[in-house]
C-alpha positions in Angstrom: 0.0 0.0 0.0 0.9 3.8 -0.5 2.5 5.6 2.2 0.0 8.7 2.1 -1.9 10.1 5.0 -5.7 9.4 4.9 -7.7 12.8 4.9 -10.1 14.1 7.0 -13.1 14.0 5.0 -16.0 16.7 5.1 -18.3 13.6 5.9 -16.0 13.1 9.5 -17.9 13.9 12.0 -16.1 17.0 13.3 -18.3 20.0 12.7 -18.4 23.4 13.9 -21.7 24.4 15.1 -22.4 27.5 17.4 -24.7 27.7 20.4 -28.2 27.5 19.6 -30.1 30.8 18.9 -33.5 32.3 20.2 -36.8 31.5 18.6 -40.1 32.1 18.6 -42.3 31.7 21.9 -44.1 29.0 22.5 -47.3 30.0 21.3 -45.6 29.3 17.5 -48.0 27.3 15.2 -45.7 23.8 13.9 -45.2 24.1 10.4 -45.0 20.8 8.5 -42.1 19.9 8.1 -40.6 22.2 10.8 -38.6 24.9 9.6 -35.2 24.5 10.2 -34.2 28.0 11.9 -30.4 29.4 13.0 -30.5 27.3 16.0 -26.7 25.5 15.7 -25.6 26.8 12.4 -22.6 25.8 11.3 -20.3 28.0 9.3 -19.4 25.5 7.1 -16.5 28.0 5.4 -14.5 28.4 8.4 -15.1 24.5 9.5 -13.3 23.7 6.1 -10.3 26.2 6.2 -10.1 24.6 10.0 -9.5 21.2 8.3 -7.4 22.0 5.8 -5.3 23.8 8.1 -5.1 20.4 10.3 -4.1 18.6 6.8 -1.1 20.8 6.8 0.3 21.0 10.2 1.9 17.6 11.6 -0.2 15.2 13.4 -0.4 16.1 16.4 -2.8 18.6 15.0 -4.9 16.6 13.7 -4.5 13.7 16.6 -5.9 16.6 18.8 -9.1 17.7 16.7 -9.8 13.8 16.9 -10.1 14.0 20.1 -12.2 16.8 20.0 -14.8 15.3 18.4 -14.6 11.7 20.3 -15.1 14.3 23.1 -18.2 16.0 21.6 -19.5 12.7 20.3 -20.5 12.0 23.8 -23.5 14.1 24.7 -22.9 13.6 29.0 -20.0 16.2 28.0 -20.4 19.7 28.4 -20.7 21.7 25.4 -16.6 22.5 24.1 -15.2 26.1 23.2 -13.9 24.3 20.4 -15.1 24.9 16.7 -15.2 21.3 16.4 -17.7 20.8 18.9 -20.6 19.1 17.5 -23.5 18.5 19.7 -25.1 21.4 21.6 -25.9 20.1 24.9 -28.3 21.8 27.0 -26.6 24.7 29.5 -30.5 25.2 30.6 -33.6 24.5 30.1 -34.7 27.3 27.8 -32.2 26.3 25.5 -33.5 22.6 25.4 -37.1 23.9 24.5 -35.8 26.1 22.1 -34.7 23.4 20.1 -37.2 21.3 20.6 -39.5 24.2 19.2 -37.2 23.4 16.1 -37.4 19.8 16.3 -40.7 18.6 18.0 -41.6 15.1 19.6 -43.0 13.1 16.8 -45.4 11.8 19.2 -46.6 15.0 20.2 -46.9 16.0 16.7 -48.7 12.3 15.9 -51.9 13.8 14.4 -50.0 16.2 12.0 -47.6 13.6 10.9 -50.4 10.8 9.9 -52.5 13.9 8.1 -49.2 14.9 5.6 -49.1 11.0 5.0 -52.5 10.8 4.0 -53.4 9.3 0.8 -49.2 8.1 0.7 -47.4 4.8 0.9 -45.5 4.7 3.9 -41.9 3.2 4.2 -40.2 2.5 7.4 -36.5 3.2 8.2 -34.8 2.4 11.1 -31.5 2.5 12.9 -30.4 0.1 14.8 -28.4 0.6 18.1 -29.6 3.6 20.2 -32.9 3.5 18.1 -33.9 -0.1 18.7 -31.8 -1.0 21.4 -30.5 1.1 24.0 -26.6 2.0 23.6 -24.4 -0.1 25.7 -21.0 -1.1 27.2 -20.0 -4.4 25.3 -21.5 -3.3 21.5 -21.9 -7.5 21.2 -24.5 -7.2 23.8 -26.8 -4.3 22.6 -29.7 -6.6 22.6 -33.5 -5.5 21.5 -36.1 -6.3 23.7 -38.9 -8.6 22.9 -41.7 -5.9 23.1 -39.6 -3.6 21.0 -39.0 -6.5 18.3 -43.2 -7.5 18.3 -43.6 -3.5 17.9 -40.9 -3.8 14.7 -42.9 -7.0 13.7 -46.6 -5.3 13.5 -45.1 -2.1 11.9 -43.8 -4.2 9.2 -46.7 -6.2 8.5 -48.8 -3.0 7.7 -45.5 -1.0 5.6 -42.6 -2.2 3.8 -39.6 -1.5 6.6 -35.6 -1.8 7.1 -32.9 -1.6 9.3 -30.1 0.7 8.3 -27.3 0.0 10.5 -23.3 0.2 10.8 -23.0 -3.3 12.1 -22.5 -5.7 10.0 -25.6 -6.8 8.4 -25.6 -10.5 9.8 -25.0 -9.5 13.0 -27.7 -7.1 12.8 -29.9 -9.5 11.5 -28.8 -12.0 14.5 -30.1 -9.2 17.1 -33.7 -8.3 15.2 -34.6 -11.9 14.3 -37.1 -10.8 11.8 -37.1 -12.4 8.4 -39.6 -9.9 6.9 -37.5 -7.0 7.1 -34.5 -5.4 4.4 -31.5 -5.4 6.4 -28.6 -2.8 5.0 -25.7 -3.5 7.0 -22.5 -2.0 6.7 -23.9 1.8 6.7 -26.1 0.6 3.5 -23.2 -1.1 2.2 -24.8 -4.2 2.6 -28.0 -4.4 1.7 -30.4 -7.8 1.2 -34.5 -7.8 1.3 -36.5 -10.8 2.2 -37.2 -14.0 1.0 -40.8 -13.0 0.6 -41.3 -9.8 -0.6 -43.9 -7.6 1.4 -47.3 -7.3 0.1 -46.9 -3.0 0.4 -44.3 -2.9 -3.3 -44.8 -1.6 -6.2 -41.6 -3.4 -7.3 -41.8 -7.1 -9.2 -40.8 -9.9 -6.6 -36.8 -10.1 -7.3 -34.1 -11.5 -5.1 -32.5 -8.1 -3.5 -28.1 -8.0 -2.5 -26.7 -5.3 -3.3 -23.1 -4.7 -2.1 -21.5 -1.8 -4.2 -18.0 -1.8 -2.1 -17.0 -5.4 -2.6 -13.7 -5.1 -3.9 -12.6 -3.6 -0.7 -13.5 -6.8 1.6 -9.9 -8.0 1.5 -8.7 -4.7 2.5 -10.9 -4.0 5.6 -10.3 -7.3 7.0 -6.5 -6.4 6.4 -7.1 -3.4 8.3 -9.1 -4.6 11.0 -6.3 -7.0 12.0 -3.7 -4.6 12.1 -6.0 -2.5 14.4 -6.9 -5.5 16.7 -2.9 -5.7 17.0 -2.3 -2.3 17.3 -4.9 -1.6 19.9 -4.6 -4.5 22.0 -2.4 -1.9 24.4 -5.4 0.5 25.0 -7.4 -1.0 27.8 -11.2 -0.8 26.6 -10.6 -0.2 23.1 -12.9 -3.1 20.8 -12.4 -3.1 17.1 -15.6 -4.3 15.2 -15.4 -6.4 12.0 -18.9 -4.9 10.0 -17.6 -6.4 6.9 -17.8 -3.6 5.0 -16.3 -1.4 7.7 -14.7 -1.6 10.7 -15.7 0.2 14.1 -13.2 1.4 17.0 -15.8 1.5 19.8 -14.3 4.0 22.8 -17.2 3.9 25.2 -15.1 1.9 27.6 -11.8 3.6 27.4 -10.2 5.9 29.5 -10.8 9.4 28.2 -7.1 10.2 29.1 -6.1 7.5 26.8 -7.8 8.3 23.4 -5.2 10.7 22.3 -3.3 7.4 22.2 -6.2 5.4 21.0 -6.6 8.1 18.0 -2.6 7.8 17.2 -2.9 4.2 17.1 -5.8 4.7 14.5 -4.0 7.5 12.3 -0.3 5.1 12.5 -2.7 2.0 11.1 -5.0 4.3 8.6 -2.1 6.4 7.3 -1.0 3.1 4.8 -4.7 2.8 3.2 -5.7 6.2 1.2 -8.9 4.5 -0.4 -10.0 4.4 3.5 -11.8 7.3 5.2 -12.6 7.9 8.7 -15.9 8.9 10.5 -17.4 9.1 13.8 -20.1 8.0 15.6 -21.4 7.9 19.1 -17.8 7.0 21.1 -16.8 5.0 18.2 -14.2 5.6 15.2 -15.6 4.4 11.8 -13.2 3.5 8.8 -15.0 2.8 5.7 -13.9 2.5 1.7 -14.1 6.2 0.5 -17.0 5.1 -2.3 -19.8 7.7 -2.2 -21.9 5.7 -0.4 -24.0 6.5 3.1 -27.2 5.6 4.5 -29.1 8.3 2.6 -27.9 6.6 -0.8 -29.2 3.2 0.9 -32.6 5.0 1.6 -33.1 5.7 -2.1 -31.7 2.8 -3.4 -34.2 0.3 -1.2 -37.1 2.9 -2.1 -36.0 2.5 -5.9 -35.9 -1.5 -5.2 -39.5 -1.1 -4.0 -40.6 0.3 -6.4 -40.8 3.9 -5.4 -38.3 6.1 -6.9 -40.5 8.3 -8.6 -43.5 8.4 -6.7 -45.1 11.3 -5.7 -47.2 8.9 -3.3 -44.9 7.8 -1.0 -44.2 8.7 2.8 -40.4 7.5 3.9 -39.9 7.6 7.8 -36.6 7.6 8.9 -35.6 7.3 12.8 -31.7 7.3 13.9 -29.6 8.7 16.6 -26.4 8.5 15.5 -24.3 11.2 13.2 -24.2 8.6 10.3 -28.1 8.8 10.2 -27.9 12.7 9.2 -27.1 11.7 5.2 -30.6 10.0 5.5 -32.3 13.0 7.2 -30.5 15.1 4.4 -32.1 12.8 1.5 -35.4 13.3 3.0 -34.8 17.4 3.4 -34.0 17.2 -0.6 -36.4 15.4 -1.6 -39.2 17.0 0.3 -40.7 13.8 0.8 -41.4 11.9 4.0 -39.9 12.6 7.6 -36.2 12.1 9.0 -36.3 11.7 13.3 -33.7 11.9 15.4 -33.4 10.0 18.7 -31.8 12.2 21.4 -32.4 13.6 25.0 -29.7 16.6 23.8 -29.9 19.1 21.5 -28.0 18.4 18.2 -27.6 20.3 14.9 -29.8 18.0 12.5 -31.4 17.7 9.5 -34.0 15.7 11.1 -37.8 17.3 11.2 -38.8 15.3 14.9 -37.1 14.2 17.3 -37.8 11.6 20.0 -35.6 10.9 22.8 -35.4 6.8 24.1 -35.8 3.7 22.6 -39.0 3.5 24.8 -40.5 6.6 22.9 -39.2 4.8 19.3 -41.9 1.4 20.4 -44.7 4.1 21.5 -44.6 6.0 18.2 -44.5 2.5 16.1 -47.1 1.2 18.7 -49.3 4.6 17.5 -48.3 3.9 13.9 -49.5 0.6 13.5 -53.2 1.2 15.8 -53.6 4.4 13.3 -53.2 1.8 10.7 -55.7 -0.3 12.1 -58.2 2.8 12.6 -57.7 3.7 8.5 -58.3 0.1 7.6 -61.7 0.2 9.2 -62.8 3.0 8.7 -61.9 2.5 4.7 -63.9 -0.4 5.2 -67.0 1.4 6.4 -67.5 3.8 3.6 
């Protein structure tokens, strides 16, 4: 392999955002979708000469603004000085209701959510870990509950529905134990639908696999060896094989050892150019450089169902994590459907709703599914 450093790409998760602004009182009438006001902007100029400058210097530089953002990643931390800083956490309550002025509960804002999908098909999209399952020590233990998989089960017997997930899309598969469901693994670079297809497509019944970075397979297992080696010294560290990509988790290491833990990374990544790093909540993601995210695994499964060009067609897409915003971003562009985002802290997002625990993820598929049941019969009736 070439001896070339591996750049920081604008995809890392290292943004600059500023502290949420002021808006309107609480009397404001919900548009739909909410606006997205000033609240976090992010001067996206300045963020770039920032990283460019960090390209230049040695590493150390850029060591350190990695570990500004594994900081910021962690929303128990208090919000940084740093431009890097990515989520705003909460100094008070005002600012918390602020934003959720800008980013409402999805099941407060039920009834306005089922009215825009009126008359539409609607397609389910779900994240995994922190969305289906709480977020855990031991990543290989981040187990779904049985209420929350029978809550998965009904919603996908009355809409088409995936998981989009970083893990690897059989183990994915091995915590959601559904076969009914499209699984894309590997931050959609893994993506396979069911035996059966749903009942819900437009699309003729076809096997679905689609894996558009398979050349690289030998070199992430390459590199996911050299980082088991290379981090076996870091007490906590876990690398994760996803197949397509391969995860760093941090959640259980010593926060005055990941400046060590992000040199380690950099001394392994530095070798393999056609690799680029991203982040996650406390984990370091290294995935081929392809132009390839969730949101382009959104339309690709609503193109395999057979909606790419509808007009008619309500895509719901619920994620915590920063890899989930290139979904939320589809969803902005295309002016179709609804992107929310799981949190208890305010983030910049591109996400319309937001709700904030696994728990209130079941209660809004619980309400999705009974409306369901209500339109049936009253369909029925007339």
């Amino acid at each position: 392999m070439t001896k070339q450093d591996v750049m920081m790409p604008e995809e890392m998760a290292i943004t600059a955002a500023t502290a949420a602004g002021k808006v309107a009182n609480s009397s404001t009438q919900f548009l739909f979708p909410p606006p997205r006001g000033n609240s976090s902007s992010v001067n996206y100029a300045s963020y770039k000469r920032l990283l460019s400058q960090l390209e230049l210097n040695c590493g150390s530089g850029r060591i350190n603004a990695w570990v500004d953002s594994m900081r910021s990643s962690s929303p128990t931390h208090i919000k940084s000085d740093s431009p890097f800083a990515s989520p705003v956490v909460a100094s008070d309550d005002e600012e918390y209701e602020n934003w959720m002025k800008q980013h409402p509960s999805a099941l407060h804002m039920f009834d306005e959510i089922t009215a825009a999908s009126k008359g539409k098909q609607i397609v389910m999209f779900l994240d995994y870990d922190g969305t289906l399952s709480p977020i855990v020590d031991d990543p290989d233990r981040a187990f779904m509950s049985e209420n929350m998989r029978a809550a998965v089960r009904e919603v996908a017997r009355s809409f088409p529905t995936a998981i989009v997930s970083g893990r690897c899309r059989d183990k994915v598969y091995s915590f959601v134990q559904l076969r009914e469901l499209y699984y894309a693994g590997s931050h959609g670079m893994d993506i396979k639908g069911p035996a059966k297809q749903p009942k819900h497509t437009k699309a003729k019944a076809k096997a679905l696999l689609f894996q558009p970075a398979s050349e690289f397979l030998p070199m992430i297992d390459e590199v996911y060896e050299a980082l088991v080696k290379k981090t076996e010294s870091t007490p906590g560290a876990k690398v994760e094989n996803n197949k397509f990509c391969v995860s760093v988790h941090f959640r259980c290491v010593d926060e005055k050892k990941w400046s060590i833990l992000a040199e380690q990374v950099r001394l392994v990544l530095k070798d393999y150019p056609r690799l680029r790093l991203t982040q996650g909540r406390k984990v370091l993601e290294i995935r081929p450089t392809i132009k390839w995210d969730k949101g382009k695994a959104l339309e690709f499964l609503l193109e395999s169902l057979g909606f790419a060009d509808c007009n008619d067609v309500f895509p719901i897409y619920i994620g915590d994590d920063r890899t989930d915003e290139d979904a939320f971003k589809v969803l902005r562009d295309r002016g179709q459907g609804i992107g929310i985002l799981v949190s208890k802290f305010p983030k910049e997002t591109s996400a319309c709703y937001s709700l904030r625990e696994p728990a209130e993820v079941m209660n809004f598929l619980h309400c999705l599914v009974e409306w369901k049941r209500r339109s049936l019969k009253e369909h029925e009736r007339v």
